[in-house]
Predicted model as a PDB file, atoms N, CA, C, CB and O in Angstrom, pLDDT in the B-factor column:
MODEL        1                                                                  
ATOM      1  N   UNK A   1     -13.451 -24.369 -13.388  1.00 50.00           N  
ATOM      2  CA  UNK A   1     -14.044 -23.058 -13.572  1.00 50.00           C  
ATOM      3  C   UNK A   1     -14.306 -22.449 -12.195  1.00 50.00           C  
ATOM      4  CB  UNK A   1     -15.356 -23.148 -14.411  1.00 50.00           C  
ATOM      5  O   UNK A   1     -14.649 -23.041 -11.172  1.00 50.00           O  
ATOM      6  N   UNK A   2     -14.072 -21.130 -12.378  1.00 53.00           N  
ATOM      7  CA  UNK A   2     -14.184 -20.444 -10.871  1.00 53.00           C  
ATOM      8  C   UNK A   2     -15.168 -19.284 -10.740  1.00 53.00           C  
ATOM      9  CB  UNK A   2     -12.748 -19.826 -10.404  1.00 53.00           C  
ATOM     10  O   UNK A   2     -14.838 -18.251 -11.323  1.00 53.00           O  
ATOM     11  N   UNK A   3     -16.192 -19.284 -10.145  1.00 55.00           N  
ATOM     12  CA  UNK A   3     -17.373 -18.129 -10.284  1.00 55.00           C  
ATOM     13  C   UNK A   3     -16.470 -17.435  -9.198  1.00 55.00           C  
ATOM     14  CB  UNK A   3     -19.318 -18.523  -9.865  1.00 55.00           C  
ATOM     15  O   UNK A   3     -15.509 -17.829  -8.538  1.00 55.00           O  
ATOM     16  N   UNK A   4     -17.413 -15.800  -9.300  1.00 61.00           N  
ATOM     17  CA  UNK A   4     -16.874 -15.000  -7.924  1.00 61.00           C  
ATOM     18  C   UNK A   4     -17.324 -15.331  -6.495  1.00 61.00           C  
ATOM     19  CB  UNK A   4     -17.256 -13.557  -8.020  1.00 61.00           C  
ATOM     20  O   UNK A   4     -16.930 -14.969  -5.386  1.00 61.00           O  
ATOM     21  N   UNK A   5     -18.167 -16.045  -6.872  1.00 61.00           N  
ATOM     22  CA  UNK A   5     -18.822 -16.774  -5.746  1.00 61.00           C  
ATOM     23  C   UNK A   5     -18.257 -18.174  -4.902  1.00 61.00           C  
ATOM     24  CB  UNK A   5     -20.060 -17.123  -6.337  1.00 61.00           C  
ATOM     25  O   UNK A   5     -18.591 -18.600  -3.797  1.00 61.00           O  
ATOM     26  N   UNK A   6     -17.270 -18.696  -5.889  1.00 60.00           N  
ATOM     27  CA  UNK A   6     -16.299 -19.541  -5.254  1.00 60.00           C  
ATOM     28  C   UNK A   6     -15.444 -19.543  -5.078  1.00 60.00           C  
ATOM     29  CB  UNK A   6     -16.123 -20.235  -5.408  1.00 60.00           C  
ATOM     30  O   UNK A   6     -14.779 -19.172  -6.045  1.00 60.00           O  
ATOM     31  N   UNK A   7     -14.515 -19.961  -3.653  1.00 61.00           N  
ATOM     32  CA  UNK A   7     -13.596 -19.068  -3.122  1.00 61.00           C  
ATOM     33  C   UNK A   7     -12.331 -20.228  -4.029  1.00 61.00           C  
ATOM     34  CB  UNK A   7     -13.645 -18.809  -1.050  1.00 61.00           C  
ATOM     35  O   UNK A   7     -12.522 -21.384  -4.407  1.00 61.00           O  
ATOM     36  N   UNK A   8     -11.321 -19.542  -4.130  1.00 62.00           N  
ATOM     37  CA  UNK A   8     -10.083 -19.866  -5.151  1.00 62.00           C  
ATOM     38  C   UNK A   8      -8.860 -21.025  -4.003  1.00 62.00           C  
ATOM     39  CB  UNK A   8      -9.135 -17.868  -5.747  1.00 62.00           C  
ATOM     40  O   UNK A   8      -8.716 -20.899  -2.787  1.00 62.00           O  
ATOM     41  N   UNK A   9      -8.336 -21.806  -4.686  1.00 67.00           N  
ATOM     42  CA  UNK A   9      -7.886 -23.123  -3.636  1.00 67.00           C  
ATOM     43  C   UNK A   9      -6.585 -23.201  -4.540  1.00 67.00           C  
ATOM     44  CB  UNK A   9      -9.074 -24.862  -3.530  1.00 67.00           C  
ATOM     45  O   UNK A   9      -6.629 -23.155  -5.769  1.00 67.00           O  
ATOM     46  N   UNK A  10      -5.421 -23.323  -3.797  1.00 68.00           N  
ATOM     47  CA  UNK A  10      -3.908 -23.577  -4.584  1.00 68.00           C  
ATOM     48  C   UNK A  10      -3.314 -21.924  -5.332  1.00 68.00           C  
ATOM     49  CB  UNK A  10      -4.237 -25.001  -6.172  1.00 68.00           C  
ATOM     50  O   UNK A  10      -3.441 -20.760  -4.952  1.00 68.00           O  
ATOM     51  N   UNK A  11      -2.762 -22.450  -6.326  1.00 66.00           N  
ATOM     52  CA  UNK A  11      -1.872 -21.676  -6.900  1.00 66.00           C  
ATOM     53  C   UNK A  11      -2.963 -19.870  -7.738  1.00 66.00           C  
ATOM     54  CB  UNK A  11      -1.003 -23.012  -8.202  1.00 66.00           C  
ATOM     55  O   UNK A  11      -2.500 -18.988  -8.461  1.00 66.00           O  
ATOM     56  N   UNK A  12      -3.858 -19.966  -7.394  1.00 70.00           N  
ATOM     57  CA  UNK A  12      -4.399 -19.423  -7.718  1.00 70.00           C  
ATOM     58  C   UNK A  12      -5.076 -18.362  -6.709  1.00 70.00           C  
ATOM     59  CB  UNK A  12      -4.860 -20.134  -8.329  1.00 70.00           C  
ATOM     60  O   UNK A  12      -5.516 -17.251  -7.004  1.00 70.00           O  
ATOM     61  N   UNK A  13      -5.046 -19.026  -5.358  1.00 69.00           N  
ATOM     62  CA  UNK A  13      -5.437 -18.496  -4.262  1.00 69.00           C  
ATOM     63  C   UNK A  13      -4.092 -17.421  -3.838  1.00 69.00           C  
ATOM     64  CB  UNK A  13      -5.833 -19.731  -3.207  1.00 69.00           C  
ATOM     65  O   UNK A  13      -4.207 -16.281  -3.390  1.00 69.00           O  
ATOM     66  N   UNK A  14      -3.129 -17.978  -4.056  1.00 69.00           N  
ATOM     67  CA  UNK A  14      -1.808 -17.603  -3.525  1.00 69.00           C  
ATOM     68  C   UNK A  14      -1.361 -16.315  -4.636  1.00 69.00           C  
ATOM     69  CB  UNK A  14      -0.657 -19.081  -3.517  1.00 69.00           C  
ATOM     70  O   UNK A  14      -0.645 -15.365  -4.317  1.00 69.00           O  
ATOM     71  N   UNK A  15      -1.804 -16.476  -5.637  1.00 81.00           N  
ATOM     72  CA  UNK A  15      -1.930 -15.409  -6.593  1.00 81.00           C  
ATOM     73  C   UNK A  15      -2.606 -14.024  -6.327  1.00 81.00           C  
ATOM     74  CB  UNK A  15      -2.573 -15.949  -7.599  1.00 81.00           C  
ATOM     75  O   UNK A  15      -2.306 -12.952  -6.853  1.00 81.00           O  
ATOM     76  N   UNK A  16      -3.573 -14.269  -5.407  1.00 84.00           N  
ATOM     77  CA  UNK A  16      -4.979 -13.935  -5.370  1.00 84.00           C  
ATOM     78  C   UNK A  16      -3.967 -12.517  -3.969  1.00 84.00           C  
ATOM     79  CB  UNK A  16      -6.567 -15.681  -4.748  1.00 84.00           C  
ATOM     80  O   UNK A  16      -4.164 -11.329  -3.712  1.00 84.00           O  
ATOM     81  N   UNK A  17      -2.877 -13.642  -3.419  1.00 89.00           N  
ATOM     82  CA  UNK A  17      -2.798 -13.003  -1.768  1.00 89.00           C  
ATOM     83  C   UNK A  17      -1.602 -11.950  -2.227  1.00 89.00           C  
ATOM     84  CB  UNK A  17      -2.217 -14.380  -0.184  1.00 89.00           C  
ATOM     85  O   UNK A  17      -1.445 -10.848  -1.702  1.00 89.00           O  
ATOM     86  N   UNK A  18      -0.908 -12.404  -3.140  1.00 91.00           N  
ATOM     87  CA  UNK A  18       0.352 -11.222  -3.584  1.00 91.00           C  
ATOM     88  C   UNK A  18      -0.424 -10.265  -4.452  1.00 91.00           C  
ATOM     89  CB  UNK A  18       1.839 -11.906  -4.604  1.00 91.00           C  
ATOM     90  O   UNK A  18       0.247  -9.243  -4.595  1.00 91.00           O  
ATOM     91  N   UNK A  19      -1.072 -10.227  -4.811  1.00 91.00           N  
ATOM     92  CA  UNK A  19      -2.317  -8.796  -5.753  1.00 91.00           C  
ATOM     93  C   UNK A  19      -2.148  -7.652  -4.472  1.00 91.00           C  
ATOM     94  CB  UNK A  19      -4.813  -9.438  -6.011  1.00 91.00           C  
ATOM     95  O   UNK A  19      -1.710  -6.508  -4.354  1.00 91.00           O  
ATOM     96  N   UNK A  20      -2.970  -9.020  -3.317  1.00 90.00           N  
ATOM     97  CA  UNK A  20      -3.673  -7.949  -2.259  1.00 90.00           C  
ATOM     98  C   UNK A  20      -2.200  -7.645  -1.028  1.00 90.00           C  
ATOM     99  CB  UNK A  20      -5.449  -8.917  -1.279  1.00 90.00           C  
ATOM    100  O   UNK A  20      -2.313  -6.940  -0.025  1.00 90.00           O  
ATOM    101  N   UNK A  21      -1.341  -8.128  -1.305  1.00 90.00           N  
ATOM    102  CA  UNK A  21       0.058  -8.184  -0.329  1.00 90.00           C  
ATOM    103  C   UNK A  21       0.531  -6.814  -1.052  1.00 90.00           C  
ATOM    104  CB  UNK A  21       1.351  -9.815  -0.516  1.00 90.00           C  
ATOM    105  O   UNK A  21       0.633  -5.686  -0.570  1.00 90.00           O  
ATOM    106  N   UNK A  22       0.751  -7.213  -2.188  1.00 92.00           N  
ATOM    107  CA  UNK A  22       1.250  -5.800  -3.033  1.00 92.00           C  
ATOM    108  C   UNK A  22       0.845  -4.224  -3.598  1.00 92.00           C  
ATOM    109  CB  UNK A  22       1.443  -6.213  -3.999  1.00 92.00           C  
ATOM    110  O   UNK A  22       1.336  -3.233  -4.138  1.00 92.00           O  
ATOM    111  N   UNK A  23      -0.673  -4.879  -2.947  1.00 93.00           N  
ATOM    112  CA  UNK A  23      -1.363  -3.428  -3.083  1.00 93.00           C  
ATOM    113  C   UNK A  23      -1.359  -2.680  -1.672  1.00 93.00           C  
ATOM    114  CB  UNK A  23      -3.009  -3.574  -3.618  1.00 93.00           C  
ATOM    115  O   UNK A  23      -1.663  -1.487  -1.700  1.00 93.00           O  
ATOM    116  N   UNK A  24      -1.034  -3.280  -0.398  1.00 93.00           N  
ATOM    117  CA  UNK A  24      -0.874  -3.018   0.743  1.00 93.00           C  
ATOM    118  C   UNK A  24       0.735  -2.479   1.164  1.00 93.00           C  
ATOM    119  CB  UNK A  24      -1.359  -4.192   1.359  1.00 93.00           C  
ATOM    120  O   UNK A  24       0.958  -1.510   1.889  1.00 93.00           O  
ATOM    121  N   UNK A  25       1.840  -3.402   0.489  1.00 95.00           N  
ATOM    122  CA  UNK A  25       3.037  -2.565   0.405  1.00 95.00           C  
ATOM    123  C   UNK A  25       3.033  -1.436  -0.593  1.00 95.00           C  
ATOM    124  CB  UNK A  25       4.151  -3.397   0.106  1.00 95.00           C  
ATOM    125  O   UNK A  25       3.812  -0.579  -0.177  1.00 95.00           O  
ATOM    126  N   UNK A  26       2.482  -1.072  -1.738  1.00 95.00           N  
ATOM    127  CA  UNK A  26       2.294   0.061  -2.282  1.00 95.00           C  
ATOM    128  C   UNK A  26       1.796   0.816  -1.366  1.00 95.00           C  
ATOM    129  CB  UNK A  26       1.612   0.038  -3.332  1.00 95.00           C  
ATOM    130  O   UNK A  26       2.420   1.876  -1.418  1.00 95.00           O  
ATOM    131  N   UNK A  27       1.246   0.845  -0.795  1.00 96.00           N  
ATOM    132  CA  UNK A  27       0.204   1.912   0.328  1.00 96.00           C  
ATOM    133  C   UNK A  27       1.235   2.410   1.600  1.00 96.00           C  
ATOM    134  CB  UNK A  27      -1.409   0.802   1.222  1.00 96.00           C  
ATOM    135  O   UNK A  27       1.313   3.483   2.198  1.00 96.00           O  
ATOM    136  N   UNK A  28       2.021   1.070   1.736  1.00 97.00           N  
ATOM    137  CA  UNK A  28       2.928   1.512   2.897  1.00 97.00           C  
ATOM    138  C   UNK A  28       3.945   3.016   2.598  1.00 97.00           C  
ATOM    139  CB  UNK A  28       3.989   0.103   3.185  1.00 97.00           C  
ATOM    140  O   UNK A  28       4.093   4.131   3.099  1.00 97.00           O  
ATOM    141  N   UNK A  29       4.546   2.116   1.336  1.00 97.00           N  
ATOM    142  CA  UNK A  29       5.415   3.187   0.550  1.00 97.00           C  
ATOM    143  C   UNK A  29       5.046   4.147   0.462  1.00 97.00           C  
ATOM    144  CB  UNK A  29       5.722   3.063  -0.566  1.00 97.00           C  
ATOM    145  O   UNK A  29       5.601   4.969   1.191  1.00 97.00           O  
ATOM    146  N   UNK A  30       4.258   4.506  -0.171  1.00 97.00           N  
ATOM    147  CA  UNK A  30       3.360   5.570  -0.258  1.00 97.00           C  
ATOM    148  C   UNK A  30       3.051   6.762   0.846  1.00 97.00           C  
ATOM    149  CB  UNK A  30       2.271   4.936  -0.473  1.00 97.00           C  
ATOM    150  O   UNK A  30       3.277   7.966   0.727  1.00 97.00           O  
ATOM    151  N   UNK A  31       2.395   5.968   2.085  1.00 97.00           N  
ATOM    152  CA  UNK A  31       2.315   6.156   3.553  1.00 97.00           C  
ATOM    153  C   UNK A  31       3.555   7.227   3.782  1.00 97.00           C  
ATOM    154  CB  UNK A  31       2.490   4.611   4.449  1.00 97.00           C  
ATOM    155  O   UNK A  31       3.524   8.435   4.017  1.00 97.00           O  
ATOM    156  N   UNK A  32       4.878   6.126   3.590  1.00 97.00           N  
ATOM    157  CA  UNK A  32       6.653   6.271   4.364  1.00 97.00           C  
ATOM    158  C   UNK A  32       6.774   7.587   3.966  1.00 97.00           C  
ATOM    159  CB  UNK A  32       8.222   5.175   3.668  1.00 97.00           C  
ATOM    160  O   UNK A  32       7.001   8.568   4.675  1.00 97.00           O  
ATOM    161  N   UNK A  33       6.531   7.502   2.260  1.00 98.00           N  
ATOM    162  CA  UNK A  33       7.313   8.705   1.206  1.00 98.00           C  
ATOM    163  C   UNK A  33       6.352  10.206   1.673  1.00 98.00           C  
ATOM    164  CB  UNK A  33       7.028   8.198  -1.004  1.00 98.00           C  
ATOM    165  O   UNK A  33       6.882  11.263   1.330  1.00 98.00           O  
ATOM    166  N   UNK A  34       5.031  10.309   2.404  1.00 97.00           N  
ATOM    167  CA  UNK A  34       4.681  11.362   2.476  1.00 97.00           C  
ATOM    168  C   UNK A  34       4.597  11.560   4.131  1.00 97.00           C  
ATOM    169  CB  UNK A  34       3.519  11.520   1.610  1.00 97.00           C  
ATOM    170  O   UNK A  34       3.989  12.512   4.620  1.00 97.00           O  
ATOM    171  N   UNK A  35       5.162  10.722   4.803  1.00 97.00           N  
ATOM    172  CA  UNK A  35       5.576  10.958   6.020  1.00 97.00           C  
ATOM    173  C   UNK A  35       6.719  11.851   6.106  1.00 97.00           C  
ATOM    174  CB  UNK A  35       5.813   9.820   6.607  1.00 97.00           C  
ATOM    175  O   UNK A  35       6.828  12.998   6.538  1.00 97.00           O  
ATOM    176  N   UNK A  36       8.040  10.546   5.275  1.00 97.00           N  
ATOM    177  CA  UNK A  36       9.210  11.636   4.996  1.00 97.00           C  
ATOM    178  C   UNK A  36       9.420  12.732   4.915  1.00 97.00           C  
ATOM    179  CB  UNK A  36       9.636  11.641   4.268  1.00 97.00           C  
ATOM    180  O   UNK A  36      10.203  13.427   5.563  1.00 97.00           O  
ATOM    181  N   UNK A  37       8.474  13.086   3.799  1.00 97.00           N  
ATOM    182  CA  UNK A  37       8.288  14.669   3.162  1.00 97.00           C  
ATOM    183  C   UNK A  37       7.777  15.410   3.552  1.00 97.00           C  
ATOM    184  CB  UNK A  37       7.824  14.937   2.197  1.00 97.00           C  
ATOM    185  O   UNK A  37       7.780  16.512   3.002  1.00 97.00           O  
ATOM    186  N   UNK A  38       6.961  15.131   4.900  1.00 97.00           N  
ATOM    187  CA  UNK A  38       6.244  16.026   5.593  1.00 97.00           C  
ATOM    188  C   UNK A  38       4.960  17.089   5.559  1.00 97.00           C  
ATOM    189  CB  UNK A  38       6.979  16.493   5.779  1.00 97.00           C  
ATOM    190  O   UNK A  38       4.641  18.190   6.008  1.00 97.00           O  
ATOM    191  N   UNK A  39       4.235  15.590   4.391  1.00 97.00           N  
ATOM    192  CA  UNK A  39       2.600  15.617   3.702  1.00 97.00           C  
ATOM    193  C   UNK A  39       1.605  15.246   5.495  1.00 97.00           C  
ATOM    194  CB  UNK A  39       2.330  13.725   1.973  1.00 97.00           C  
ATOM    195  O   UNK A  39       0.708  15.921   6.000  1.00 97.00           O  
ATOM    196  N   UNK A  40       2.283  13.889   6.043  1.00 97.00           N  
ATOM    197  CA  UNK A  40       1.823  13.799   7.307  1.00 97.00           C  
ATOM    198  C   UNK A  40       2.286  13.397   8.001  1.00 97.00           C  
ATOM    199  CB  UNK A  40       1.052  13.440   7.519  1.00 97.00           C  
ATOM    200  O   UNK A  40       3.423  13.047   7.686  1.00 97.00           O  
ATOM    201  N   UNK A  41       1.850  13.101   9.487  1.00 97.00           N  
ATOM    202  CA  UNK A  41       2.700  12.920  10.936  1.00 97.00           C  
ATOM    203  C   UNK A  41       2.468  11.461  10.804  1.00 97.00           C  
ATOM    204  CB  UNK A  41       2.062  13.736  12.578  1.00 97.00           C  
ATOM    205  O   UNK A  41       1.285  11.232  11.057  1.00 97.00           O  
ATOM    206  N   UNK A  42       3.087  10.445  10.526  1.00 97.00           N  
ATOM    207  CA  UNK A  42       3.170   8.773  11.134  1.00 97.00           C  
ATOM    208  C   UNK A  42       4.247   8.294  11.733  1.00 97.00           C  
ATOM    209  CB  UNK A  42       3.049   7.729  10.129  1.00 97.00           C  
ATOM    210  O   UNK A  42       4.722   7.372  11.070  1.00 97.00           O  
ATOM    211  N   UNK A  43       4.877   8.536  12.762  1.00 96.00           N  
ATOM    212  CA  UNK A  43       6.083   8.138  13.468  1.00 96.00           C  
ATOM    213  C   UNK A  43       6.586   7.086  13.052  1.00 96.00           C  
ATOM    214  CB  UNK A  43       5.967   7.982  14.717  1.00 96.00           C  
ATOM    215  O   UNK A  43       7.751   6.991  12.668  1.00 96.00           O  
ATOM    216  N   UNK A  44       5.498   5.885  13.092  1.00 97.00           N  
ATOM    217  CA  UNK A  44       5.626   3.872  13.003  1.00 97.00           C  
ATOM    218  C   UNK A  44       5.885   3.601  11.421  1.00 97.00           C  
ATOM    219  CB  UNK A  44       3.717   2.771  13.525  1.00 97.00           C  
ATOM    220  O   UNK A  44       6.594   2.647  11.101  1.00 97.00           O  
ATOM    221  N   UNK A  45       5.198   4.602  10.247  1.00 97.00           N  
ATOM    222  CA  UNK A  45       5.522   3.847   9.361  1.00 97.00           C  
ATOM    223  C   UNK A  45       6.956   3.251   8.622  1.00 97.00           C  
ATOM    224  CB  UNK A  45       4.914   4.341   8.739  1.00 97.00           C  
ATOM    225  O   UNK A  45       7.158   2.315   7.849  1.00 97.00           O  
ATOM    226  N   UNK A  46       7.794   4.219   9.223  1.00 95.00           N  
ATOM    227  CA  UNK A  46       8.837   3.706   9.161  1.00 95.00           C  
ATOM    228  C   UNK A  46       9.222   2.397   9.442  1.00 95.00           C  
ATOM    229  CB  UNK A  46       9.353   4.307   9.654  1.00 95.00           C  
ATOM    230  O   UNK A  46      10.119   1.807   8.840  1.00 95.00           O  
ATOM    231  N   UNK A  47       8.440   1.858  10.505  1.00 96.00           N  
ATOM    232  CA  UNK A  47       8.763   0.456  10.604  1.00 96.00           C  
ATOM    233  C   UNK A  47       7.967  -0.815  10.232  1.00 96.00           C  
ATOM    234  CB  UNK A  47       8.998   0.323  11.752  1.00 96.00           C  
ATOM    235  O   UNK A  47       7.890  -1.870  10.862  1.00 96.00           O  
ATOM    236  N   UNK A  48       7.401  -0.472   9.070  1.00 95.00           N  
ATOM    237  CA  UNK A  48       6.836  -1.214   7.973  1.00 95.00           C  
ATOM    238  C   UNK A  48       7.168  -0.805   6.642  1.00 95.00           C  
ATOM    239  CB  UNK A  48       5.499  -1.207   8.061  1.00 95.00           C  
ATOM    240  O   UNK A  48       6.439  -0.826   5.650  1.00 95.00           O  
ATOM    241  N   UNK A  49       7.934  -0.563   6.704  1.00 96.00           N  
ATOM    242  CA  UNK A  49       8.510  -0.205   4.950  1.00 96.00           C  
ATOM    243  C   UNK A  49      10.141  -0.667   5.005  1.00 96.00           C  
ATOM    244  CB  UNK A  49       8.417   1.934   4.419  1.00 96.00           C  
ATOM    245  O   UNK A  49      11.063  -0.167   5.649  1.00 96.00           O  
ATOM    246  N   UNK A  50      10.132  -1.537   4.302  1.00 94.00           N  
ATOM    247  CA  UNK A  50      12.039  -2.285   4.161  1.00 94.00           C  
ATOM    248  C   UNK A  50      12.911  -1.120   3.338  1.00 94.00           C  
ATOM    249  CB  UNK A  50      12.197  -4.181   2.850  1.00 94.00           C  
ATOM    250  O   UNK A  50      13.981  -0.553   3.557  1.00 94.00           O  
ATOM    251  N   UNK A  51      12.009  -1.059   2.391  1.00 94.00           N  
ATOM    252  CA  UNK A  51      12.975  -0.291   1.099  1.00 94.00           C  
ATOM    253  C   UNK A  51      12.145   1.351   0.910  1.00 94.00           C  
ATOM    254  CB  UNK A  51      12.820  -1.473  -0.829  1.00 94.00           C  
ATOM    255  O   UNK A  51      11.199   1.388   0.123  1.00 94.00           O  
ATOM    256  N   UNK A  52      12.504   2.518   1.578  1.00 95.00           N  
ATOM    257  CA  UNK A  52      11.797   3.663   1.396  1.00 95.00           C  
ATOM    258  C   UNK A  52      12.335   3.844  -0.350  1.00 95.00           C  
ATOM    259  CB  UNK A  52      12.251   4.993   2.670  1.00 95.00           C  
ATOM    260  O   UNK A  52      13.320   3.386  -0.927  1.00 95.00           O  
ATOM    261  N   UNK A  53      11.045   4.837  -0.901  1.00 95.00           N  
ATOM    262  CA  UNK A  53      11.198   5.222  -2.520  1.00 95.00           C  
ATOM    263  C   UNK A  53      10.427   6.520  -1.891  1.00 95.00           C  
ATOM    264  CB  UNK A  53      10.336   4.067  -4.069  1.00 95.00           C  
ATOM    265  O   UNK A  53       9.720   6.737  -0.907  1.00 95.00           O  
ATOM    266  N   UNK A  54      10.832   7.099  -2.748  1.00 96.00           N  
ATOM    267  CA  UNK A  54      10.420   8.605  -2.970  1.00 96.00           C  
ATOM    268  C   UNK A  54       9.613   8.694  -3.885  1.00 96.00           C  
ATOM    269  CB  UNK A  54      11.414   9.527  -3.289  1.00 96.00           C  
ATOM    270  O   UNK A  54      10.006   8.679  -5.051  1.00 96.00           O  
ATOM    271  N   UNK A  55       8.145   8.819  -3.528  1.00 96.00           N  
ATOM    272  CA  UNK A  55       6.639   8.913  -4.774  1.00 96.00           C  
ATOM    273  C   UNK A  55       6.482  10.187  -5.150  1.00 96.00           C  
ATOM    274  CB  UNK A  55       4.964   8.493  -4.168  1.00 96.00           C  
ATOM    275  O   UNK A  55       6.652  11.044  -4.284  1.00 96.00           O  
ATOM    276  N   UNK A  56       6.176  10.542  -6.323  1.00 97.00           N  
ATOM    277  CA  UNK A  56       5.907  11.703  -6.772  1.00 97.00           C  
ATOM    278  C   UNK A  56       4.943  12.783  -5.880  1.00 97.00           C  
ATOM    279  CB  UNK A  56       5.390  11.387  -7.993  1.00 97.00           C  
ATOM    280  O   UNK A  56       4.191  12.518  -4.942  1.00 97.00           O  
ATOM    281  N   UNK A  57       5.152  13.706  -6.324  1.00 97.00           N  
ATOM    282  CA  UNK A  57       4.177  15.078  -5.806  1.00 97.00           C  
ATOM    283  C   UNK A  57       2.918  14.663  -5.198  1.00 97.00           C  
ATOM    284  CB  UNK A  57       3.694  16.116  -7.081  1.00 97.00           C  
ATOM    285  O   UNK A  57       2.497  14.527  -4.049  1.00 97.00           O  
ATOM    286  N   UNK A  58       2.251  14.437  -6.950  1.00 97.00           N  
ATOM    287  CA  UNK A  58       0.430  14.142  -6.944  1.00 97.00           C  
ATOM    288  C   UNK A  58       0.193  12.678  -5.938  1.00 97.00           C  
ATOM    289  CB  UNK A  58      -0.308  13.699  -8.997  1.00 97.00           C  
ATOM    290  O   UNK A  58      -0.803  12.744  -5.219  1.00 97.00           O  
ATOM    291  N   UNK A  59       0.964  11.472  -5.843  1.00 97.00           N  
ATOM    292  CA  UNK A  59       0.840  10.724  -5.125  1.00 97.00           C  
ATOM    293  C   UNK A  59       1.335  11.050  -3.630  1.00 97.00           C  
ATOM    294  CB  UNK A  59       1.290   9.808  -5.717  1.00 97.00           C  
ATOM    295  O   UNK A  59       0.827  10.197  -2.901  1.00 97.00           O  
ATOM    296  N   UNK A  60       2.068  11.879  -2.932  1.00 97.00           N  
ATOM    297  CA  UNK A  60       2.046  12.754  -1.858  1.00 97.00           C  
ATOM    298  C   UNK A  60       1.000  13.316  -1.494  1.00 97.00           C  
ATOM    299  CB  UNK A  60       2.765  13.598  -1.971  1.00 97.00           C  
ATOM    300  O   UNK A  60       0.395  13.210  -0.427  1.00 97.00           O  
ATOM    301  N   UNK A  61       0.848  13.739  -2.117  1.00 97.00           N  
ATOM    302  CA  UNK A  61      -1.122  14.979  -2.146  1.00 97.00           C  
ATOM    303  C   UNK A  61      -2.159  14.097  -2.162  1.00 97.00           C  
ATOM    304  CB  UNK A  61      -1.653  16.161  -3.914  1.00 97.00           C  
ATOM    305  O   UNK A  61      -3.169  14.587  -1.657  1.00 97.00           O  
ATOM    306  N   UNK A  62      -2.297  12.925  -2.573  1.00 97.00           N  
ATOM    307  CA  UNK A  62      -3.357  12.026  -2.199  1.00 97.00           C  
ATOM    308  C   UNK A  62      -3.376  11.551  -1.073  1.00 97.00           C  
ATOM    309  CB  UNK A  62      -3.461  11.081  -2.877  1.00 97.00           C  
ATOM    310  O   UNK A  62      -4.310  11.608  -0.273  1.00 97.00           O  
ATOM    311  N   UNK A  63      -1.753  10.762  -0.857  1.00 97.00           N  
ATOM    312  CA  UNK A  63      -2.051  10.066   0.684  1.00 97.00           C  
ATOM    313  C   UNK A  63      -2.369  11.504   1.435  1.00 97.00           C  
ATOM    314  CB  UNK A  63      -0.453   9.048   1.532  1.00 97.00           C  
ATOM    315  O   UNK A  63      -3.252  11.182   2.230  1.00 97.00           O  
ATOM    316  N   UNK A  64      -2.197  12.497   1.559  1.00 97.00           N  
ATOM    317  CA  UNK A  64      -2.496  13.758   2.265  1.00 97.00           C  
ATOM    318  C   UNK A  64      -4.087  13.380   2.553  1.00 97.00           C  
ATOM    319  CB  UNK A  64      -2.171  15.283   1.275  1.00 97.00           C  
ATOM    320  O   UNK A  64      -4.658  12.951   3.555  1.00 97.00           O  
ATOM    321  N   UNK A  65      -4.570  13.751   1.154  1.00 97.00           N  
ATOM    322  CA  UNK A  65      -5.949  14.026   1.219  1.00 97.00           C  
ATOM    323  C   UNK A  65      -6.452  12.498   1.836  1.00 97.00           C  
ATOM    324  CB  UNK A  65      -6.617  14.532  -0.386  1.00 97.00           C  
ATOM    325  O   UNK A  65      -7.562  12.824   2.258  1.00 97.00           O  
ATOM    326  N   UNK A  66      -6.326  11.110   2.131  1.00 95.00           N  
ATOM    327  CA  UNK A  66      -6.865  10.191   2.059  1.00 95.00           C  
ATOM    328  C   UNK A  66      -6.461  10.079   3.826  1.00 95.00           C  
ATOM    329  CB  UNK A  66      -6.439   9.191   0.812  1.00 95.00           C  
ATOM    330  O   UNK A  66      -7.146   9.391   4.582  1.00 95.00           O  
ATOM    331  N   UNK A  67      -5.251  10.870   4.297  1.00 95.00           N  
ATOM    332  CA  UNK A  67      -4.852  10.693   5.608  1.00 95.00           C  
ATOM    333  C   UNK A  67      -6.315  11.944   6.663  1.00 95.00           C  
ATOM    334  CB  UNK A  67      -2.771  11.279   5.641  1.00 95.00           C  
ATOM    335  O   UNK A  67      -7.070  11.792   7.623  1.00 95.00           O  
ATOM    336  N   UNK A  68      -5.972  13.055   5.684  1.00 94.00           N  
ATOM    337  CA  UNK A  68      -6.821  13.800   6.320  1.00 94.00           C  
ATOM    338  C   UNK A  68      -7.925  14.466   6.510  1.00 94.00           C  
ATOM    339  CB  UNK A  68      -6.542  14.179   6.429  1.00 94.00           C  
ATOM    340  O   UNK A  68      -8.289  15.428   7.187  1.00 94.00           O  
ATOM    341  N   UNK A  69      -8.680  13.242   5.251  1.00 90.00           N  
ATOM    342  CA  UNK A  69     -10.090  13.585   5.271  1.00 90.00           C  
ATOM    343  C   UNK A  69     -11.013  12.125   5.917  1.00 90.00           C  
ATOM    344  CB  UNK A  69     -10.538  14.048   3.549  1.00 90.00           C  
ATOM    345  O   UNK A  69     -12.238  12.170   6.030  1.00 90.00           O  
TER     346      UNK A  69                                                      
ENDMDL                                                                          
END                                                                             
């Protein structure tokens, strides 16, 4: 049994790191696709993103608002 209070060991920990790996490459993407589009200025993110995708509008307009507030 695992409280939140105890930290997670093995296959479960490693579970724990692709959640937070994959919520950080979502962000990149995200980042790339409104760089691209010219929501904002990031020169570098290009060189953390392997595979650019093109994110919708409303997810453009957030990283906006989250870059420039």
């Amino acid at each position: 049994m695992n409280s939140d209070a105890t930290p997670s060991f093995g296959a479960a920990a490693k579970d724990d790191d692709h959640v937070v790996q994959d919520t950080s490459n979502d962000a990149a993407i995200s980042r790339e696709s409104a760089s691209r589009l010219g929501y904002i200025h990031d020169p570098f993110i290009k060189h953390f993103v392997r595979h650019p995708q093109r994110r919708a509008p409303l997810i453009n307009r957030g990283t906006f608002a989250r870059f420039h507030g």
